[in-house]
Backbone as numpy.savetxt, mean C-alpha at the origin, in Angstrom:
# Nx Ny Nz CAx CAy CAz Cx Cy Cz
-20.99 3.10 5.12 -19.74 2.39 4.89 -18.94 3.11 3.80
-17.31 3.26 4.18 -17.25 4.08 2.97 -16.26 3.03 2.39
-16.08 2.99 1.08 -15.24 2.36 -0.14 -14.30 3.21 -0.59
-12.79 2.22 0.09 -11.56 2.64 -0.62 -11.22 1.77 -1.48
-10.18 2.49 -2.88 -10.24 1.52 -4.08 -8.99 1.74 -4.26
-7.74 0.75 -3.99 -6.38 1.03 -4.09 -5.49 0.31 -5.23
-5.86 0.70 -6.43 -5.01 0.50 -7.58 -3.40 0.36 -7.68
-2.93 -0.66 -7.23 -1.70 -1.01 -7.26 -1.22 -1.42 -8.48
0.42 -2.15 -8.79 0.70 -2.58 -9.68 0.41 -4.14 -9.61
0.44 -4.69 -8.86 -0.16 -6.19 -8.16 -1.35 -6.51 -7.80
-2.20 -5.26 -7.38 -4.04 -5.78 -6.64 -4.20 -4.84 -7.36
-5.65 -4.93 -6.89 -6.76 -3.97 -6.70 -7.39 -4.04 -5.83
-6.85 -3.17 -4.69 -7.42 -3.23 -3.19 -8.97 -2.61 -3.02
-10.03 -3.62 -2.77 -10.98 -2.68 -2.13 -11.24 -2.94 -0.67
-11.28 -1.97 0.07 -10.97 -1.62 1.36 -12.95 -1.26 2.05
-13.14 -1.84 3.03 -14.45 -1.39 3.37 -14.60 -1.13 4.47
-15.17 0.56 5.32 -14.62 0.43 6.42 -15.73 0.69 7.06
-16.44 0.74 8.51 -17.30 0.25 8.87 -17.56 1.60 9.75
-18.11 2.83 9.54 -18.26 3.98 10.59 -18.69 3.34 11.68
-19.46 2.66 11.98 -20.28 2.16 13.51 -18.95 1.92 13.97
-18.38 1.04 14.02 -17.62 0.32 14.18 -16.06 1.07 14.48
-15.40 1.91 13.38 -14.68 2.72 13.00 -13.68 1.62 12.70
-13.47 0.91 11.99 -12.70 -0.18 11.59 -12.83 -1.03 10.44
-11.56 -1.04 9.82 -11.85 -1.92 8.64 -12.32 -3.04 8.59
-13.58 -3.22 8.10 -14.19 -4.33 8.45 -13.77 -6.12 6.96
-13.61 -5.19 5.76 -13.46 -5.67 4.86 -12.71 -5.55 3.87
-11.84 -7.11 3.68 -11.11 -6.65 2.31 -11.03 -7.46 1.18
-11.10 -6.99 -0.30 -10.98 -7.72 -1.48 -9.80 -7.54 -2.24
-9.31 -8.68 -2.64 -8.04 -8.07 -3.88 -8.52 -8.55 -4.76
-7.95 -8.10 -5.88 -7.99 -8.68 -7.32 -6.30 -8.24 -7.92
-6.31 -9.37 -9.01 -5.33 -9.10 -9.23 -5.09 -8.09 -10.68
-4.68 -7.02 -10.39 -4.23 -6.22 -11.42 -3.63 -6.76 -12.76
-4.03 -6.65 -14.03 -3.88 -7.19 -14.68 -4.25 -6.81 -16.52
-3.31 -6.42 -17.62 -3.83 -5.64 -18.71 -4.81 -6.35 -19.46
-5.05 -7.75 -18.87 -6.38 -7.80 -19.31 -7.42 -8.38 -18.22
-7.32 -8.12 -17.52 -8.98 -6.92 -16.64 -9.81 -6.40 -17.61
-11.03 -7.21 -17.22 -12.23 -6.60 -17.45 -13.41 -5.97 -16.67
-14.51 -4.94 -17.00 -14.97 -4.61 -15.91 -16.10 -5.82 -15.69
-16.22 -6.72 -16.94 -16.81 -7.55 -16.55 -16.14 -8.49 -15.18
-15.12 -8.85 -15.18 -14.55 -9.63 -14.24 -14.46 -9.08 -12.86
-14.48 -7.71 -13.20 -14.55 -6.91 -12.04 -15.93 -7.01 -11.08
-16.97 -7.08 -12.24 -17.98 -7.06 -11.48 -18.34 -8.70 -10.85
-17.67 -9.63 -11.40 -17.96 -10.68 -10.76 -17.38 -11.09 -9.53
-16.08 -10.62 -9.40 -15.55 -10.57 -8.35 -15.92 -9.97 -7.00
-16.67 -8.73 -7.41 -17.00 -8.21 -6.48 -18.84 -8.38 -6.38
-19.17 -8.96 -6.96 -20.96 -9.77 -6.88 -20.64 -10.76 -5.88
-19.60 -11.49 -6.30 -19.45 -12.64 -5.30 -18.94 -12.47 -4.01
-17.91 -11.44 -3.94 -17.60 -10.94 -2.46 -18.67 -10.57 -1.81
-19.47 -9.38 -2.30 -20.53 -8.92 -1.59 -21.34 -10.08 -1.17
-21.51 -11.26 -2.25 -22.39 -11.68 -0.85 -22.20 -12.59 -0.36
-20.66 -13.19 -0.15 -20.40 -13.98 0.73 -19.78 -13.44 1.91
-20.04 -11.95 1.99 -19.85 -11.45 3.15 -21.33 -10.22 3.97
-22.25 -10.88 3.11 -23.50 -10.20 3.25 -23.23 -8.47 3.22
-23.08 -7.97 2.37 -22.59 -6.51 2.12 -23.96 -6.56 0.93
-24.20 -4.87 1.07 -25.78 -4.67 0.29 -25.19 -3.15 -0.28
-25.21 -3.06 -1.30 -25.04 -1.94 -2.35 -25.08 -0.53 -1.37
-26.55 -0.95 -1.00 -26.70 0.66 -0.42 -26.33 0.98 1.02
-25.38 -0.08 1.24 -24.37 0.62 2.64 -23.49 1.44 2.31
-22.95 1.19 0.98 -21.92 2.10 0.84 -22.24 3.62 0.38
-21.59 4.17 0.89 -22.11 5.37 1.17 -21.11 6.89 0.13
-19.45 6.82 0.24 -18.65 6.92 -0.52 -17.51 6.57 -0.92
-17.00 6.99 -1.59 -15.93 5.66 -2.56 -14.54 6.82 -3.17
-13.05 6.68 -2.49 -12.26 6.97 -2.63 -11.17 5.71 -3.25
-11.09 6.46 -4.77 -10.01 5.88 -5.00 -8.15 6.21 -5.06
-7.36 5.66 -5.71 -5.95 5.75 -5.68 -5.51 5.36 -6.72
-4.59 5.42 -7.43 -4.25 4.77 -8.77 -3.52 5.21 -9.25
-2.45 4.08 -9.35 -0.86 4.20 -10.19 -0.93 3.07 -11.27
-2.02 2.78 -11.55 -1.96 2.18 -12.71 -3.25 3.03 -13.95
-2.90 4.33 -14.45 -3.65 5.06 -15.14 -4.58 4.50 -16.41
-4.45 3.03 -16.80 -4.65 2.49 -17.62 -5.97 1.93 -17.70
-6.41 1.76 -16.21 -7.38 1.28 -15.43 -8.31 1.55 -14.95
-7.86 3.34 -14.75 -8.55 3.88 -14.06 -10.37 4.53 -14.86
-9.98 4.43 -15.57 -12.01 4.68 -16.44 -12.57 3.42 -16.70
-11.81 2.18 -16.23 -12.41 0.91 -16.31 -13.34 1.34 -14.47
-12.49 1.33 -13.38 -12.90 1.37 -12.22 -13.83 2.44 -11.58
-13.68 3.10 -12.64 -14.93 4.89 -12.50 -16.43 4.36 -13.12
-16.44 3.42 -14.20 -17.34 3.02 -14.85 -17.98 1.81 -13.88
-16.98 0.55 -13.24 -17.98 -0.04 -12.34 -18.04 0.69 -11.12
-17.82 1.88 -10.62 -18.24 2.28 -9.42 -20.17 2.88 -9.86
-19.77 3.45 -11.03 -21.08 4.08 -11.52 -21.89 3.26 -12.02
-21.74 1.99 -12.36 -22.54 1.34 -12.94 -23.05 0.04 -12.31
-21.87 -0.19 -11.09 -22.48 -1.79 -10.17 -22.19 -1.12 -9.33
-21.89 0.31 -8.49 -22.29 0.35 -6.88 -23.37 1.53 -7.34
-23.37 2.44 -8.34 -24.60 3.55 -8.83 -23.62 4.44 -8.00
-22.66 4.72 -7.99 -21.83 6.18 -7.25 -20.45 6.29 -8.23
-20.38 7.93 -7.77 -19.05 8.37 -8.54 -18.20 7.97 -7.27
-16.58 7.75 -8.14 -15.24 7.45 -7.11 -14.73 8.60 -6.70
-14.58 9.30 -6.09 -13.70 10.39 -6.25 -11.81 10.01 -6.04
-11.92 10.46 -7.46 -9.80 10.21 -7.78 -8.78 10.64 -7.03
-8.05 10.53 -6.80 -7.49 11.24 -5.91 -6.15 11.67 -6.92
-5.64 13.01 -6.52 -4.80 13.48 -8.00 -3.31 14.41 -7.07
-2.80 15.24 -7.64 -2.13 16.23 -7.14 -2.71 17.16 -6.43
-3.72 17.39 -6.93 -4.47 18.52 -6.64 -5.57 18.59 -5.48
-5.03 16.90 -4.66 -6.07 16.63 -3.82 -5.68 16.94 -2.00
-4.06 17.50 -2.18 -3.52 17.61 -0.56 -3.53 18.82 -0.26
-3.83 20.25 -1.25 -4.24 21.32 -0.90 -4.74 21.74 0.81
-6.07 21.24 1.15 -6.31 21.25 2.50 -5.97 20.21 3.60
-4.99 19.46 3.34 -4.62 18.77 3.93 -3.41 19.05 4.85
-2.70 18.45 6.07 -1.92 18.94 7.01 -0.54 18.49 6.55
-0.71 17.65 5.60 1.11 17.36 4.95 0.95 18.04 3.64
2.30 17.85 2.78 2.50 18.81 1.88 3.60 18.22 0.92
3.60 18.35 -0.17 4.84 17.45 -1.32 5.38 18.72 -1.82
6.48 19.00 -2.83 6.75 19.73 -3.02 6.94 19.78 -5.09
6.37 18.21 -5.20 5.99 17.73 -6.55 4.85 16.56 -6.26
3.65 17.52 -6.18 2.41 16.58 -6.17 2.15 16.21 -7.24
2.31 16.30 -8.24 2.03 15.62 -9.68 2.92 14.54 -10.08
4.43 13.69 -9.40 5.01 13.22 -9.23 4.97 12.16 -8.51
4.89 12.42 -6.97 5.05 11.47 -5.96 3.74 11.05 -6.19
3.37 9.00 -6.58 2.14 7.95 -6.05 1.54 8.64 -5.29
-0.06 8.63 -5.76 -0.91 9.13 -4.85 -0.97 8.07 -3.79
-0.63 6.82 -4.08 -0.59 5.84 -2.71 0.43 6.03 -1.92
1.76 6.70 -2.00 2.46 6.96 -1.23 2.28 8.78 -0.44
1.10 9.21 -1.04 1.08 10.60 -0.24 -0.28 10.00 0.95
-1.05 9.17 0.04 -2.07 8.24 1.09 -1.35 7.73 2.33
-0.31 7.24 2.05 0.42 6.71 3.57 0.89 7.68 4.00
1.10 8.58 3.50 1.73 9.97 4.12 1.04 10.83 5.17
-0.51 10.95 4.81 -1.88 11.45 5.13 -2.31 10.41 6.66
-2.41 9.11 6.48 -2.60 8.82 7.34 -1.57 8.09 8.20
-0.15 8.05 7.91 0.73 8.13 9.33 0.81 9.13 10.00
0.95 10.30 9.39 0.92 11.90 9.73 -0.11 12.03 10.96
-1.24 11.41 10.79 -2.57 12.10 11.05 -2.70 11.02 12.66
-1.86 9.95 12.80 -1.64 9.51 14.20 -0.42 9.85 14.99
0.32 10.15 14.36 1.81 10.78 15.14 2.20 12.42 15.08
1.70 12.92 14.29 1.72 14.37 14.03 3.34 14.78 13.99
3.38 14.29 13.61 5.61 13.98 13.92 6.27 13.55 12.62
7.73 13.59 12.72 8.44 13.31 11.70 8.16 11.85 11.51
8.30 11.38 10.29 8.26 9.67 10.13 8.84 9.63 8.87
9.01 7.69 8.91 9.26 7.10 7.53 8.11 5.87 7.53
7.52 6.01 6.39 7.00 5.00 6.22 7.35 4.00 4.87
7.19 2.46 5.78 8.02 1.70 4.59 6.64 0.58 4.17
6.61 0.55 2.51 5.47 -0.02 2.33 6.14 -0.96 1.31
5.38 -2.00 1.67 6.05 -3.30 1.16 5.25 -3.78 0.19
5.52 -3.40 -0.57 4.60 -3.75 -2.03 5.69 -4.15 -3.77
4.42 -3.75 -4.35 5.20 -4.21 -5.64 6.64 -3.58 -5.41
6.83 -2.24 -5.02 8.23 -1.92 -4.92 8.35 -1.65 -3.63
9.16 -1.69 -3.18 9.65 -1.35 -1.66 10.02 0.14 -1.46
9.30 0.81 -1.03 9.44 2.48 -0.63 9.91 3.43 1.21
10.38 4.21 0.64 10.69 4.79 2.41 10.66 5.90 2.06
9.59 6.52 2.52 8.84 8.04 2.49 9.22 8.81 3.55
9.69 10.04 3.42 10.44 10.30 4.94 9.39 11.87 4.85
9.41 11.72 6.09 8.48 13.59 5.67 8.54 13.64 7.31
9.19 15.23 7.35 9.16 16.19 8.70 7.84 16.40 9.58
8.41 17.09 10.77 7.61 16.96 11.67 6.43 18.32 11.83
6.90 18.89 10.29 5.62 19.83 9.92 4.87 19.35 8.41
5.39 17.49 8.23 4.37 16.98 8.03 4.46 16.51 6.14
5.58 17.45 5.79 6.38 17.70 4.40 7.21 16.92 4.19
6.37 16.12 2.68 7.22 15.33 2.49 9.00 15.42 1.89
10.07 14.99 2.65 11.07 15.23 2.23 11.66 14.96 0.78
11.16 13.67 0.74 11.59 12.43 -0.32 11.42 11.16 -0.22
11.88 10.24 -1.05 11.20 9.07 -1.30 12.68 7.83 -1.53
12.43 6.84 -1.11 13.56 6.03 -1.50 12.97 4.93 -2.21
13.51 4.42 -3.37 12.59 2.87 -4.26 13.73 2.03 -4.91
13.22 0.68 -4.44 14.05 -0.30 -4.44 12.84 -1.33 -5.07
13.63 -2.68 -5.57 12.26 -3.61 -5.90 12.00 -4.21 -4.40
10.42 -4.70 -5.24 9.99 -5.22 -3.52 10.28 -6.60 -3.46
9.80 -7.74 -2.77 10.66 -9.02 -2.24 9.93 -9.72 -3.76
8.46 -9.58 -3.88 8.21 -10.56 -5.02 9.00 -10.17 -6.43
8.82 -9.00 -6.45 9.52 -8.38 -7.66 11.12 -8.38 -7.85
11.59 -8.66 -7.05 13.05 -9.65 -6.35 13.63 -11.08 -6.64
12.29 -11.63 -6.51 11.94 -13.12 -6.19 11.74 -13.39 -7.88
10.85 -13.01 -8.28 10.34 -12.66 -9.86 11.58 -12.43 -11.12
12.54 -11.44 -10.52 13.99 -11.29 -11.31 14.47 -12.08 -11.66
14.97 -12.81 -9.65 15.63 -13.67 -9.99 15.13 -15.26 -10.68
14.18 -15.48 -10.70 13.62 -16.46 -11.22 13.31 -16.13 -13.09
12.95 -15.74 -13.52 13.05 -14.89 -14.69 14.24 -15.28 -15.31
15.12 -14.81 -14.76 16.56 -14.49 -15.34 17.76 -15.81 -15.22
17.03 -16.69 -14.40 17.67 -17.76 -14.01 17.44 -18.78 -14.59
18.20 -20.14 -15.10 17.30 -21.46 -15.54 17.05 -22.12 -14.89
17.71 -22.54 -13.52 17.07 -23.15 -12.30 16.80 -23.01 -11.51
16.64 -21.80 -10.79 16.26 -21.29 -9.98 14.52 -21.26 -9.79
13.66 -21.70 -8.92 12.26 -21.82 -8.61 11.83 -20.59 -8.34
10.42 -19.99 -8.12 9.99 -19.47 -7.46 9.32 -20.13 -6.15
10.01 -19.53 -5.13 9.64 -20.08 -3.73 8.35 -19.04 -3.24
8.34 -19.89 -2.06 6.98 -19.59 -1.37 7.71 -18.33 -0.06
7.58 -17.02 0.29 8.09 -16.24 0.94 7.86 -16.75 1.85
8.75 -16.74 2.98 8.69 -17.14 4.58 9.72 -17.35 5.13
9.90 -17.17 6.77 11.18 -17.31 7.14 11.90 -18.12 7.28
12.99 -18.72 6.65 13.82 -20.02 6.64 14.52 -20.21 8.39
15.00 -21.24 8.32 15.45 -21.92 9.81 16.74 -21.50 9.79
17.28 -20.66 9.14 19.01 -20.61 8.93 19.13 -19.17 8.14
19.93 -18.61 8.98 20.54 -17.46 7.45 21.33 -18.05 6.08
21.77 -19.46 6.44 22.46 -20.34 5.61 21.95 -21.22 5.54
21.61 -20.95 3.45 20.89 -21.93 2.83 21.24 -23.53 3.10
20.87 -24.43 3.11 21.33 -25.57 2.87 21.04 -26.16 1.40
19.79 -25.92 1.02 19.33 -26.26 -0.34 19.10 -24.77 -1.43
18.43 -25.79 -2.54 17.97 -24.27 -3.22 17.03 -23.66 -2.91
15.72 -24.07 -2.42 14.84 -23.25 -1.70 14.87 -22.44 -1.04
16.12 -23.09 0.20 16.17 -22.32 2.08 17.45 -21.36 1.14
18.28 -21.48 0.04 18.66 -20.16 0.16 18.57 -19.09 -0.92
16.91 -19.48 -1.42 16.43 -18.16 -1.76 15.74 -17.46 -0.80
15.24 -18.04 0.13 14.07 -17.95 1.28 15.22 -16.48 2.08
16.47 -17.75 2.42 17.44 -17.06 3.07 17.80 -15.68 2.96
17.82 -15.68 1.57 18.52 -14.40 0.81 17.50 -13.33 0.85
16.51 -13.88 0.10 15.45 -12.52 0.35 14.90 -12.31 1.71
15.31 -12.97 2.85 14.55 -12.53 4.31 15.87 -12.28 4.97
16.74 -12.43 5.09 17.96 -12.07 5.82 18.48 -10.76 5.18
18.12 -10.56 3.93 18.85 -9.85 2.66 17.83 -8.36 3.07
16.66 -8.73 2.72 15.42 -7.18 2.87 15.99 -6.94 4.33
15.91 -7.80 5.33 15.92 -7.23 6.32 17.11 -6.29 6.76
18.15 -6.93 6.78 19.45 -5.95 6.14 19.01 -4.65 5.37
18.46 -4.81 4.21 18.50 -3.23 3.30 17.27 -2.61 4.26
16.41 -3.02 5.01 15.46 -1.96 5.59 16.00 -1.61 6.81
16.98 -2.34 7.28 17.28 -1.76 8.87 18.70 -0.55 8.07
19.12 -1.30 6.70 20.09 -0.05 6.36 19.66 1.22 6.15
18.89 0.96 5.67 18.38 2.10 4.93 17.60 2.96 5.48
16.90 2.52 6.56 16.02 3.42 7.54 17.50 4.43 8.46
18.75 3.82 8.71 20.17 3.95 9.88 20.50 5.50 8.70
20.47 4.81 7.24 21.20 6.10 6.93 20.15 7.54 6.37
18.82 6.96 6.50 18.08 8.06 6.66 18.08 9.11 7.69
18.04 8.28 9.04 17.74 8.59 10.18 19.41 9.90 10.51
20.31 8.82 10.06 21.97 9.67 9.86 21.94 11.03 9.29
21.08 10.84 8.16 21.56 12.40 7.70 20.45 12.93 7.89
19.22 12.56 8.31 18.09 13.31 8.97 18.87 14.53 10.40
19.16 13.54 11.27 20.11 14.04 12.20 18.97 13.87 13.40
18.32 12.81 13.22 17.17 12.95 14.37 16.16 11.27 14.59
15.71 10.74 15.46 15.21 9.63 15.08 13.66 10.47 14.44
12.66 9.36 13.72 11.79 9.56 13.44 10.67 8.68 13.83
9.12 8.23 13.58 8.33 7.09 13.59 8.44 6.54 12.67
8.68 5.13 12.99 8.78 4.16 11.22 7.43 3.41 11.29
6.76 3.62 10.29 5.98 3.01 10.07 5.99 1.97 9.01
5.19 0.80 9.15 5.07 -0.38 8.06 3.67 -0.66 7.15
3.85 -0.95 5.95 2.61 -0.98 5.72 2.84 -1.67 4.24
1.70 -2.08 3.58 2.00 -3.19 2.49 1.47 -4.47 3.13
0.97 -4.96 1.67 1.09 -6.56 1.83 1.66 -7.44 2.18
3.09 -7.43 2.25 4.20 -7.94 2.50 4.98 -7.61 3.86
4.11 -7.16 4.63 4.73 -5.69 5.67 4.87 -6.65 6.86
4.36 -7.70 6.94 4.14 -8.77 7.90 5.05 -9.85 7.86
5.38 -10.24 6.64 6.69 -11.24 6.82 7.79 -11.28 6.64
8.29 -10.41 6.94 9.84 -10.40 7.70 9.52 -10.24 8.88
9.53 -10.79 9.67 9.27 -10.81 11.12 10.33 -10.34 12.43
11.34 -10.42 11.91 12.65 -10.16 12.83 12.78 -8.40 12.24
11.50 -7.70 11.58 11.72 -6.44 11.94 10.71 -5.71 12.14
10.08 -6.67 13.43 8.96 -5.96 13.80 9.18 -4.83 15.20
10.50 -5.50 15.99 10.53 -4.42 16.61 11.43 -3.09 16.20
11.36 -2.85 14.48 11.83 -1.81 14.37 10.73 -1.08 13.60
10.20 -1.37 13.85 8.78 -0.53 13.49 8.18 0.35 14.58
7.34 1.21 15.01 6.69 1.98 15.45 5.44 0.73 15.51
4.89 1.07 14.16 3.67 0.36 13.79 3.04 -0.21 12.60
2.95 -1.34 12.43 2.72 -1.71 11.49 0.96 -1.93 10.74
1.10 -1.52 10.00 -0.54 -1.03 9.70 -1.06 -1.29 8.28
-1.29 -2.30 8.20 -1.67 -2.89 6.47 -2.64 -1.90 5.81
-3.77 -1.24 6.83 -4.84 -0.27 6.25 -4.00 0.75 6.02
-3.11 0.88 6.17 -2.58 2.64 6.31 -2.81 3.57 4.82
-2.82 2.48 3.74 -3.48 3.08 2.43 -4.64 3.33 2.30
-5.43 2.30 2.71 -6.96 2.69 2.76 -7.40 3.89 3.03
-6.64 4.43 4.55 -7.14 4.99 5.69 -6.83 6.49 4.85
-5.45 6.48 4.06 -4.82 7.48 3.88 -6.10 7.86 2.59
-6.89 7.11 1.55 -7.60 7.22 0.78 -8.86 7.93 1.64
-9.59 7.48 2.42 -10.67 7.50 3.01 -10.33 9.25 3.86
-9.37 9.17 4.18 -9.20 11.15 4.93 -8.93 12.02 3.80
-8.04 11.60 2.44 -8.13 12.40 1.38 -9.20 13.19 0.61
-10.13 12.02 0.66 -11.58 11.33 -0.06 -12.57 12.49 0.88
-12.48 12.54 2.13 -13.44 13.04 2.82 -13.12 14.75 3.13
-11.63 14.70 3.39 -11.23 16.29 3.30 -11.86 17.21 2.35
-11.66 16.37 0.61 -12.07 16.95 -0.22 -13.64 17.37 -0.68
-14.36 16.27 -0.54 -15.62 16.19 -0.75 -16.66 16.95 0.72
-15.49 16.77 1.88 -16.59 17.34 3.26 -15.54 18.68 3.89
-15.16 19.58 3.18 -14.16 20.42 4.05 -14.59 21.03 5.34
């Protein structure tokens, strides 16, 4: 079984994927957080393991990701110390033998060259992939696989979060699709705004990529959040919540198995 470990600004994805099988069989979040401990870490994941009957020594190796650098010798220490294995990091220096290519690997999220790695690696073609997370991203990279560039916007919670923050009455609502593009209350038109509103900036924003690309591409979806806006599912290709994992787990193995 191999262990992907996806250090976000919101989770801490661990990803478990099942060779027999060839499918993600398992997933844990935690929530990212500056005070995380590896103690908490390890409880979290004592208790996952065995309410999903998972045994230490299935796992076999362990690719991580991480844009939160703060964290990262907390999560090297419980890989070595509650699974008994090293993580292997994943860095700039890790797409060398790989079939896509950045042109500032020390720059671009290793989680966004992870989605890069494994949209690439099912379409072999130009794409954008849009990942719906703490920030909302659109990764565009050619059909020899190079990444062009990157587009970043906030994502819906971090949206949702602003405006609530910054507001005195304004709630934080529960994301989902309202019955109306027009609010009636205060709830249905925050609901409104941020699901009528994203959906708008992702169908824009993919039109004027695609415009000065001069070509259509594969759009891919991916993120936590990648699932509810629903009225833009048929502008997706494919939508694929593992697509980080997956992109960890071919990085992880390129390097360590060339």
């Amino acid at each position: 079984m191999f262990l992907s470990i996806d250090a976000g600004n919101s989770n801490i994805v661990f990803g478990f994927y099942d060779d027999e099988t060839k499918t993600w069989k398992y997933e844990c979040r935690v929530n990212t957080s500056t005070e995380l401990s590896l103690i908490q870490i390890e409880k979290e994941l004592h208790l996952f393991f065995l309410e999903n009957d998972i045994k230490i020594e299935q796992i076999d190796q362990i690719g991580f990701s991480s844009v939160v650098p703060e964290i990262n010798r907390m999560i090297a220490q419980f890989c070595s110390e509650f699974l008994g294995k090293s993580c292997y990091l994943i860095s700039g220096k890790s797409y060398q033998k790989l079939k896509v290519s950045t042109k500032r690997p020390n720059e671009i999220g290793t989680d966004l060259m992870c989605n890069v790695v494994a949209a690439y690696e099912v379409f072999m073609d130009a794409c954008v992939i849009v990942d719906f997370g703490t920030a909302l991203t659109f990764t565009v990279v050619d059909y020899k696989g190079a990444v062009q560039g990157v587009n970043i916007v906030p994502g819906l919670k971090t949206a949702m979060r602003a405006l609530v923050q910054n507001t005195s009455k304004l709630p934080e609502v529960k994301l989902t699709q309202p019955n109306s593009a027009i609010g009636k209350n205060t709830i249905e038109s925050i609901q409104s705004g941020l699901y009528f509103g994203y959906s708008g900036l992702v169908r824009g924003m993919l039109f004027e990529i695609e415009k000065e690309l001069g070509h259509a591409s594969k759009i891919i979806a991916t993120g936590g959040l990648s699932s509810i806006i629903t009225n833009l599912k048929s502008t997706f290709d494919i939508v694929d919540r593992n697509l980080t994992l997956e992109g960890i787990r071919l990085i992880t193995l390129s390097n360590l198995h060339p």
